[in-house]
C-alpha positions as CSV (number, residue, x, y, z in Angstrom):
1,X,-3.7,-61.7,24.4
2,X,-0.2,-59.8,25.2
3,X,2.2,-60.9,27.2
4,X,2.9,-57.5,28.2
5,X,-0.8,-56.1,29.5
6,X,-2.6,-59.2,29.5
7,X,-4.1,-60.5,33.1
8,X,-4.2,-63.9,34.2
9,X,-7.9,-63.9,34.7
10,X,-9.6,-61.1,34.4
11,X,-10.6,-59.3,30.7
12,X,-9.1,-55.7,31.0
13,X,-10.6,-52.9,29.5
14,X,-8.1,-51.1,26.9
15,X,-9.0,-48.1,24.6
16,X,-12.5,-49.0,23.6
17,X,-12.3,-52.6,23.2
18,X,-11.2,-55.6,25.7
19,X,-7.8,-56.9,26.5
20,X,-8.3,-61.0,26.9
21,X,-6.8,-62.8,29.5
22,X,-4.5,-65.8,29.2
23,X,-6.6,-68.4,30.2
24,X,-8.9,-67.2,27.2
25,X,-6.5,-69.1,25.3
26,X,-7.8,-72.6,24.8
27,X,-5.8,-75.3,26.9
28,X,-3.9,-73.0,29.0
29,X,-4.8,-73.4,32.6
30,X,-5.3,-70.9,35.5
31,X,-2.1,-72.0,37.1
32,X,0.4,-71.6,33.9
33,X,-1.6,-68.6,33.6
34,X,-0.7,-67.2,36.9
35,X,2.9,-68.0,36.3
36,X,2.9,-66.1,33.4
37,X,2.0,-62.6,34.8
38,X,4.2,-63.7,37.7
39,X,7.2,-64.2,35.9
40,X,6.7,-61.1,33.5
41,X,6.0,-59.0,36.6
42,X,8.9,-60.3,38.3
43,X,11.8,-59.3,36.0
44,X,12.2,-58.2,31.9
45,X,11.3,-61.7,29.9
46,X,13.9,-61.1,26.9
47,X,13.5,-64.0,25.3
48,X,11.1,-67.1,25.1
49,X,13.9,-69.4,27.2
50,X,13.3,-66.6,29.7
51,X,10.2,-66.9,29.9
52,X,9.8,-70.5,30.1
53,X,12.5,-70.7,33.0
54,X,10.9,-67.6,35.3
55,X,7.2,-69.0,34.6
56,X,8.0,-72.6,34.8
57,X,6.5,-73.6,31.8
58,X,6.2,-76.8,30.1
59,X,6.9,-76.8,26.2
60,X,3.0,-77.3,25.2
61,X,2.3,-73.7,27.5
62,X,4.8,-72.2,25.1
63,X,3.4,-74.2,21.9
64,X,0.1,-72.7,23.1
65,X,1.2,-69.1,23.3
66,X,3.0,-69.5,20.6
67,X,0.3,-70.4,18.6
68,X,-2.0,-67.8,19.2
69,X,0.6,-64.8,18.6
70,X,1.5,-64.0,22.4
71,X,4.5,-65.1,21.2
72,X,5.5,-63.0,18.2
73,X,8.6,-61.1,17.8
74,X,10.2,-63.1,20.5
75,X,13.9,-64.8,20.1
76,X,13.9,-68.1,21.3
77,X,17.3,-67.1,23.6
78,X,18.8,-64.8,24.4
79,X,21.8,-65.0,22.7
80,X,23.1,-62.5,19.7
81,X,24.7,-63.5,16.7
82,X,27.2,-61.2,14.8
83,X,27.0,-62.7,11.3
């Protein structure tokens, strides 16, 4: 699953193998699955605070994702730090 190419609902084919949707993940419903391709459609997810705000996501969504990788590489805001 990736944030990026991954469809709600639907597996995807992607260079000779299969892109998983997000409800493939194992808890995550149809609706917070929705949301997410919504949201990341919608406007650049920078950080995992954005993407909990645009998709309306509850904290065991992003424990889910995060979980399973989707969520890798991520800053949890989107705030810099200089030192």
């Amino acid at each position: 699953v990736d944030l990026k190419k991954s469809d709600a609902t639907k597996f995807l084919p992607e260079a000779g193998g299969i892109r998983l949707p997000f409800t493939s993940i194992g808890g995550l419903g149809e609706s917070a699955a929705i949301n997410i391709m919504n949201a990341r459609d919608k406007e650049d997810i920078f950080s995992i605070e954005d993407l909990k705000s645009a998709g309306k996501l509850s904290k065991a969504v992003i424990e889910l994702l995060s979980q399973n990788g989707v969520l890798d590489g991520m800053s949890e805001t989107n705030q810099l730090s200089f030192f």
